[in-house]
N, CA, C and O of each residue as an XYZ file, in Angstrom:
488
protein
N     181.793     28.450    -48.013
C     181.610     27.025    -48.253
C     180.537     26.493    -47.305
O     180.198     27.058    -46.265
N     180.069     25.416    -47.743
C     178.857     25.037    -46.968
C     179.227     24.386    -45.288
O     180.258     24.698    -44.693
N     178.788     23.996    -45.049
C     179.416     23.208    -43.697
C     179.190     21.767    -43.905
O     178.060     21.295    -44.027
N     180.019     21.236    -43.934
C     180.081     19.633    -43.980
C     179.400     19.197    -42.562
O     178.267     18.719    -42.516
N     180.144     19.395    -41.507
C     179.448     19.047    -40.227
C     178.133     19.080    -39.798
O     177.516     18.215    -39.177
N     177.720     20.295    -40.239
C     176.121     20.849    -40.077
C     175.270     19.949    -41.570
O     174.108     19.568    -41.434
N     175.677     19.823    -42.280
C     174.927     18.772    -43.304
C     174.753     17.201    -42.657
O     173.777     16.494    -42.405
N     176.002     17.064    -42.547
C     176.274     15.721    -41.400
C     175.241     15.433    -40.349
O     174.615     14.380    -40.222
N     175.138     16.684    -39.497
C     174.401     16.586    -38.974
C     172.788     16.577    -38.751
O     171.968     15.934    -38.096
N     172.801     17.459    -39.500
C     171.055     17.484    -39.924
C     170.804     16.176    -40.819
O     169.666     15.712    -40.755
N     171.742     15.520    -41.656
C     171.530     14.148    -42.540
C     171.528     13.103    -41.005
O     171.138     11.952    -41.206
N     171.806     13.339    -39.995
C     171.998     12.308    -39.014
C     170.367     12.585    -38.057
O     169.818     11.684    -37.424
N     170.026     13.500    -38.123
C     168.666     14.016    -37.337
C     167.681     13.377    -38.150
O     166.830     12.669    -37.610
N     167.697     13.532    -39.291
C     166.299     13.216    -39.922
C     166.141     12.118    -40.487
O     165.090     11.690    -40.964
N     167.792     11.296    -40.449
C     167.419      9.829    -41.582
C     167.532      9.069    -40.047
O     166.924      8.000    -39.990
N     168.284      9.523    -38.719
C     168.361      8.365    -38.021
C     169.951      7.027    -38.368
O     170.108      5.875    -37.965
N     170.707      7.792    -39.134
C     171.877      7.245    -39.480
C     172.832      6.376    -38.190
O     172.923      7.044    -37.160
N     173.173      5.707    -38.167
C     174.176      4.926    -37.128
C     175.507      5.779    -37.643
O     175.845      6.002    -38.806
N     176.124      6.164    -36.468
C     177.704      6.491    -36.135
C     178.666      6.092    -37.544
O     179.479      6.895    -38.004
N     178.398      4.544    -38.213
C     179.575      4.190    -38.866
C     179.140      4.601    -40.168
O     179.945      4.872    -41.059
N     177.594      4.672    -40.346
C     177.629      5.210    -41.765
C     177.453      6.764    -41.862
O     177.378      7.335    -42.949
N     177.405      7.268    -40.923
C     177.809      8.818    -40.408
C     179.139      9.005    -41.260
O     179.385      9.759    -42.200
N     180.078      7.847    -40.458
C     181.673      8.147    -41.020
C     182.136      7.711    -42.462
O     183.243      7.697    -43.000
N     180.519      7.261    -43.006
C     180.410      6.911    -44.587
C     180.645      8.017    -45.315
O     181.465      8.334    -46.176
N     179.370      8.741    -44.550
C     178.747      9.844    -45.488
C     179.303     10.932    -45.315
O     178.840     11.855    -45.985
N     180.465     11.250    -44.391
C     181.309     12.615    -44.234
C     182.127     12.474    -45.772
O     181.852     13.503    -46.389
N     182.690     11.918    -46.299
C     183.745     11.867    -47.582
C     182.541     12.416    -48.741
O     182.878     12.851    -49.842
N     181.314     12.332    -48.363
C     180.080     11.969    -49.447
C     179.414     13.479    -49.468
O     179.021     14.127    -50.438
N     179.425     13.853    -47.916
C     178.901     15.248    -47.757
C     179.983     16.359    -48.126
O     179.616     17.532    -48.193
N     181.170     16.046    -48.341
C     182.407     17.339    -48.223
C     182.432     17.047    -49.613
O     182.994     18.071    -50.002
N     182.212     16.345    -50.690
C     182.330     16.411    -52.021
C     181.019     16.987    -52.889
O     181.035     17.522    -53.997
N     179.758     16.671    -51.924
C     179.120     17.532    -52.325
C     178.567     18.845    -51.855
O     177.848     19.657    -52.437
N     179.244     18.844    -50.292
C     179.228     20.923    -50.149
C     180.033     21.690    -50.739
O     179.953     22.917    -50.699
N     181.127     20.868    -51.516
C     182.241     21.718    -52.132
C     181.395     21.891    -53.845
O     181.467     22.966    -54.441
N     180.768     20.890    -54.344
C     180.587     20.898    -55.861
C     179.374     21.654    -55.723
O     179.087     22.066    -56.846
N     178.556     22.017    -54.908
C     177.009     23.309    -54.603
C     177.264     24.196    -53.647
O     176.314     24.830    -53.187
N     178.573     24.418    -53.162
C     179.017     25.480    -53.439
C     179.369     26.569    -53.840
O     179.218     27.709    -53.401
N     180.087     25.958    -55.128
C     180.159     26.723    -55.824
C     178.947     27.281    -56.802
O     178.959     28.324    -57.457
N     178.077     26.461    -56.731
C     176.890     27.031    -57.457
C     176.024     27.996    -56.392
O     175.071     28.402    -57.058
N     175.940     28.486    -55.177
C     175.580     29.008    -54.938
C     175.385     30.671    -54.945
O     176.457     31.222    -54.694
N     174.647     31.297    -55.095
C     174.190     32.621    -55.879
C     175.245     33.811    -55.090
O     175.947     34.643    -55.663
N     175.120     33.621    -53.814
C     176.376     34.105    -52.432
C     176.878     33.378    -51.797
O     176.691     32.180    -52.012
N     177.519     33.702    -51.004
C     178.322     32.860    -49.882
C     177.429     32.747    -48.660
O     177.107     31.648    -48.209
N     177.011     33.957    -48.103
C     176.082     33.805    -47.399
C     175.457     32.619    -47.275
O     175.665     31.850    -46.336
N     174.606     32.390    -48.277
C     173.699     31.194    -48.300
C     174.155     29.969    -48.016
O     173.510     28.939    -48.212
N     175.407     30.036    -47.491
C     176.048     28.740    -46.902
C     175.373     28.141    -46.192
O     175.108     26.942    -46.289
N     174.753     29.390    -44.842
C     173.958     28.792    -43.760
C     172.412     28.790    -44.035
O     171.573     28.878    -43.138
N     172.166     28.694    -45.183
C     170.783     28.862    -45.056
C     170.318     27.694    -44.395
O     171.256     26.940    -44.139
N     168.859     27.134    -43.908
C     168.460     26.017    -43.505
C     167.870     25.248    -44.997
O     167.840     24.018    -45.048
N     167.607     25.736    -45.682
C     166.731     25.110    -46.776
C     167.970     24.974    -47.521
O     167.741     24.264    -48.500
N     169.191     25.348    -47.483
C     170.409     24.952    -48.099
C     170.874     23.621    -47.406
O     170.916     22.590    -48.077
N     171.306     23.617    -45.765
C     171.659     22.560    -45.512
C     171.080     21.253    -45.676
O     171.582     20.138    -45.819
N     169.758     21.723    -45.612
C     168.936     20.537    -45.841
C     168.672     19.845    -47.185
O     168.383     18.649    -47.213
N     168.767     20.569    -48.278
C     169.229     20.064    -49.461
C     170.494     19.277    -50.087
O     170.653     18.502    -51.030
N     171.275     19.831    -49.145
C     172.933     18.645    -49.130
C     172.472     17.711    -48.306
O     173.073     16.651    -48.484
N     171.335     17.631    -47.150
C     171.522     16.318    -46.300
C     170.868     15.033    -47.249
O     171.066     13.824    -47.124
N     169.968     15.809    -48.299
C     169.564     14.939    -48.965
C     169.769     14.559    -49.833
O     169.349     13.457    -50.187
N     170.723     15.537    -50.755
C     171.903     14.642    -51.834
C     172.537     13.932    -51.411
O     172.856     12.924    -52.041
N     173.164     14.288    -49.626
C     174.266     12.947    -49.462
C     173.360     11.646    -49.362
O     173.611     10.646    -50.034
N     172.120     11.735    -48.340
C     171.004     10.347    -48.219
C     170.912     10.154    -50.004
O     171.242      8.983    -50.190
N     170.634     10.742    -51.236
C     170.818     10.191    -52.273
C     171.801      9.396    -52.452
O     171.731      8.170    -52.364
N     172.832     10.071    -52.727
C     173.644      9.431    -52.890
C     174.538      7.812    -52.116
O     175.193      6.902    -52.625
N     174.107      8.131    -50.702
C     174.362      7.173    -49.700
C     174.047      5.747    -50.306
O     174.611      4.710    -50.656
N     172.264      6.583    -50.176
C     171.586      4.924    -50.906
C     172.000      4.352    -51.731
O     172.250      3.156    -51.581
N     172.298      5.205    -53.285
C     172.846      4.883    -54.290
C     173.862      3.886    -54.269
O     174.037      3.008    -55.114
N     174.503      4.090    -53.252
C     175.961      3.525    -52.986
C     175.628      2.237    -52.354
O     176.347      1.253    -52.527
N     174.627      2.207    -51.671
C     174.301      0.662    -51.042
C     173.671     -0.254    -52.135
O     174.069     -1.350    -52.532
N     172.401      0.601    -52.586
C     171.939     -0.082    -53.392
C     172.231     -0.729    -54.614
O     171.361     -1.269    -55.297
N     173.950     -0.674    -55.039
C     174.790     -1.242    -55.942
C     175.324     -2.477    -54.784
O     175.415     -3.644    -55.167
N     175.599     -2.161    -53.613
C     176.055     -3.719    -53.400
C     174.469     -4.935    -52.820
O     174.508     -6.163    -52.751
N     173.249     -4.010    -52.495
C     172.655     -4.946    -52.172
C     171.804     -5.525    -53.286
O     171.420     -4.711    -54.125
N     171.466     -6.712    -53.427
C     170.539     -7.739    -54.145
C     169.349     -7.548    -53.992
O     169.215     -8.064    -52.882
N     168.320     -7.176    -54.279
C     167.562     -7.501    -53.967
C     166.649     -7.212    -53.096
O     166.445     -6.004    -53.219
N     165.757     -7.785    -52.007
C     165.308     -7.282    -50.751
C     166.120     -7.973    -49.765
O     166.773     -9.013    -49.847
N     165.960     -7.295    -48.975
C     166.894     -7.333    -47.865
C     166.071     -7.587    -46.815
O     165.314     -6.649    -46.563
N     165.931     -8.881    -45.872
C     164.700     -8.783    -44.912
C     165.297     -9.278    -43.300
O     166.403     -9.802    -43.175
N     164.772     -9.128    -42.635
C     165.475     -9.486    -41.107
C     164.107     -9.908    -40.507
O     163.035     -9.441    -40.895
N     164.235    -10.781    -39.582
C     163.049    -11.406    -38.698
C     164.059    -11.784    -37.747
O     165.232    -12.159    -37.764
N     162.798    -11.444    -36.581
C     163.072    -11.686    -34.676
C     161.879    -12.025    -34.209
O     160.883    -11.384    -33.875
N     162.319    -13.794    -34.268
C     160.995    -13.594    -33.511
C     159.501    -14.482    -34.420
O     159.345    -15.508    -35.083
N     158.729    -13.432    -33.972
C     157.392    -12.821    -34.729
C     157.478    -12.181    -35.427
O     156.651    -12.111    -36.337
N     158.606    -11.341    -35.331
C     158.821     -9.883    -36.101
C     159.395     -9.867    -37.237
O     160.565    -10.239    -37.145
N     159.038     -9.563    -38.400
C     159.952     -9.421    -39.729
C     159.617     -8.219    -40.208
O     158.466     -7.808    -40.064
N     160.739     -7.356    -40.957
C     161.129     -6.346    -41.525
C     161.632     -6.358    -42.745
O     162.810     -6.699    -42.851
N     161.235     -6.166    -43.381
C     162.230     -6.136    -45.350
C     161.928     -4.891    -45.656
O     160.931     -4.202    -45.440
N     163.365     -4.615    -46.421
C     163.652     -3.138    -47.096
C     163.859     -3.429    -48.562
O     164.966     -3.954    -48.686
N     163.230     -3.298    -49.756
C     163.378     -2.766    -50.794
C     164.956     -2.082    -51.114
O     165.164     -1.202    -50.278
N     165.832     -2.196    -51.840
C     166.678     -0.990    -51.644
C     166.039      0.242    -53.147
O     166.230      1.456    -53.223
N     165.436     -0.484    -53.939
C     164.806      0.209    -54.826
C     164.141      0.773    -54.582
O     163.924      1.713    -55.347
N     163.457      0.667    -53.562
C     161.719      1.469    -53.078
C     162.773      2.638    -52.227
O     162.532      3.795    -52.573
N     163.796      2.507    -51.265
C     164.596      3.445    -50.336
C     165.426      4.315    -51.579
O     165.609      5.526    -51.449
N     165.829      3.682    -52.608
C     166.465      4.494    -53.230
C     165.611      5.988    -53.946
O     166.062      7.133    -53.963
N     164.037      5.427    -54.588
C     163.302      6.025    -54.971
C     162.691      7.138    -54.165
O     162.276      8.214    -54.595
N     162.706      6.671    -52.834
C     162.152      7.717    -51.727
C     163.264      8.782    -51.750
O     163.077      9.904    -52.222
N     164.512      8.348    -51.178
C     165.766      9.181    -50.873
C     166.057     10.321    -53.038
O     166.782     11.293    -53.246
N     165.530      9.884    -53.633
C     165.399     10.565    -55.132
C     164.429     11.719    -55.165
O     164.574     12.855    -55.616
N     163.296     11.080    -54.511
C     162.211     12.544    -54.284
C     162.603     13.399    -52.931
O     162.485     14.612    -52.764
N     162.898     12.813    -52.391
C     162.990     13.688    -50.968
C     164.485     14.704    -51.638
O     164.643     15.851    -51.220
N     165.294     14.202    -52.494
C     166.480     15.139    -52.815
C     166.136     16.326    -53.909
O     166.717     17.400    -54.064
N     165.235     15.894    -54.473
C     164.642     16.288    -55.852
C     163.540     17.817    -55.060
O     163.679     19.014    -55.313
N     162.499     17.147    -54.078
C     161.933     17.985    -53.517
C     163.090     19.159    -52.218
O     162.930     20.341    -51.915
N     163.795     18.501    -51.918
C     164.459     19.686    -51.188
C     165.358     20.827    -52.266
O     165.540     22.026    -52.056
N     165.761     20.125    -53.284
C     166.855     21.357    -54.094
C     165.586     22.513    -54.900
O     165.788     23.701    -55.151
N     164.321     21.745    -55.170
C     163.867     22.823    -55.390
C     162.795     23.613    -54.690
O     161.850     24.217    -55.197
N     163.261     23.440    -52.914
C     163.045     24.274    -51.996
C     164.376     25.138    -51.842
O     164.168     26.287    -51.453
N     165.694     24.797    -52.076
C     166.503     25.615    -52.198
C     166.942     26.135    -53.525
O     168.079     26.423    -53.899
N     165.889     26.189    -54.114
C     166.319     26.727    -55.376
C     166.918     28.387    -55.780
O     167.817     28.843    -56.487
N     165.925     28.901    -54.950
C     166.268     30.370    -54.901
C     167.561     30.722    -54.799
O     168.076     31.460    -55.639
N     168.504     30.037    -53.333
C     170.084     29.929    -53.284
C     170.927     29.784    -54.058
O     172.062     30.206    -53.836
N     170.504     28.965    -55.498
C     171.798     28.070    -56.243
C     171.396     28.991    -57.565
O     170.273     29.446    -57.782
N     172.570     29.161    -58.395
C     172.527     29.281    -59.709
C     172.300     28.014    -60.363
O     172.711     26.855    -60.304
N     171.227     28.927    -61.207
C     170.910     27.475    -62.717
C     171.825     27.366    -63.692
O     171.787     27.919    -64.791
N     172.664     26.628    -63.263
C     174.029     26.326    -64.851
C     173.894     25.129    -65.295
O     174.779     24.290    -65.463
N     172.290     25.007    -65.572
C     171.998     23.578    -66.505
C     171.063     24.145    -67.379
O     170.620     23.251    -68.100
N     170.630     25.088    -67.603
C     169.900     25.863    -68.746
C     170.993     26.361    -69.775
O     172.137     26.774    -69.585
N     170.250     26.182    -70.933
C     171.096     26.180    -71.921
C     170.064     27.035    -72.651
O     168.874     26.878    -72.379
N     170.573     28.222    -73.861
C     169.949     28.553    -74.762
C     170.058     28.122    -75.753
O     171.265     28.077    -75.992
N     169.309     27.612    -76.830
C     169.812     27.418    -78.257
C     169.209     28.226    -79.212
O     168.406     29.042    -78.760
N     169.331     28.220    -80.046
C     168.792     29.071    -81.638
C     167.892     28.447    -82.134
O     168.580     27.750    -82.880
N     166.658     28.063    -82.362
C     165.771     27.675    -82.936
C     166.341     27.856    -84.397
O     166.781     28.960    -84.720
N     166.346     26.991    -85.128
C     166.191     27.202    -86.631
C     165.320     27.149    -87.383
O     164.378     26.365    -87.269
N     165.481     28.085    -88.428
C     163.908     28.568    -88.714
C     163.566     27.492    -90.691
O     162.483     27.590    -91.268
């Protein structure tokens, strides 16, 4: 099985996550090291790095996904001089390629059980 913790963690290295949505995304990461899991070609490949890093970015998919149903809109904060606005559409779209581009850096690891053959009819 994959490691939830080590996904956790590498999803906490590279997005920069705060502690509480850490304790979001553990329920988020153990549902999806268990469901690409099982698609994986060995067991071995649990630890691959181009494996973990492909769950850190289904869970950041999915994370967003999950915000971006409760937020409206743009979302902006100012201090100051300083203002900041986040898109959650533009974050959702990023966190879509960055998941999209890591699974098929781990592609080699996972079985394809979304190919289908059919019969051409003649």
């Amino acid at each position: 099985m994959i490691d939830v913790v080590a996904v956790c963690t590498h999803l906490r290295r590279f997005s920069g996550l705060e502690l509480d949505t850490l304790d979001e995304a553990m329920p988020i990461a153990a549902v999806a090291c268990a469901e690409y899991s099982e698609r994986l070609k060995a067991p071995e490949y649990a630890d691959e790095p181009a494996v973990i890093d492909a769950l850190a970015c289904v869970c950041l998919y999915r994370l967003r996904l999950r915000s971006a149903e409760t937020l409206n809109g743009e979302t902006s904060y100012k201090a100051g001089d300083v203002s900041a606005s986040l898109d959650p559409a533009a974050a959702l779209e990023s966190a879509k390629r960055l998941q999209d581009n890591a699974l098929n850096s781990a592609a080699r690891f996972f079985k394809d059980n979304d190919f289908v053959f059919e019969q051409v009819g003649a």
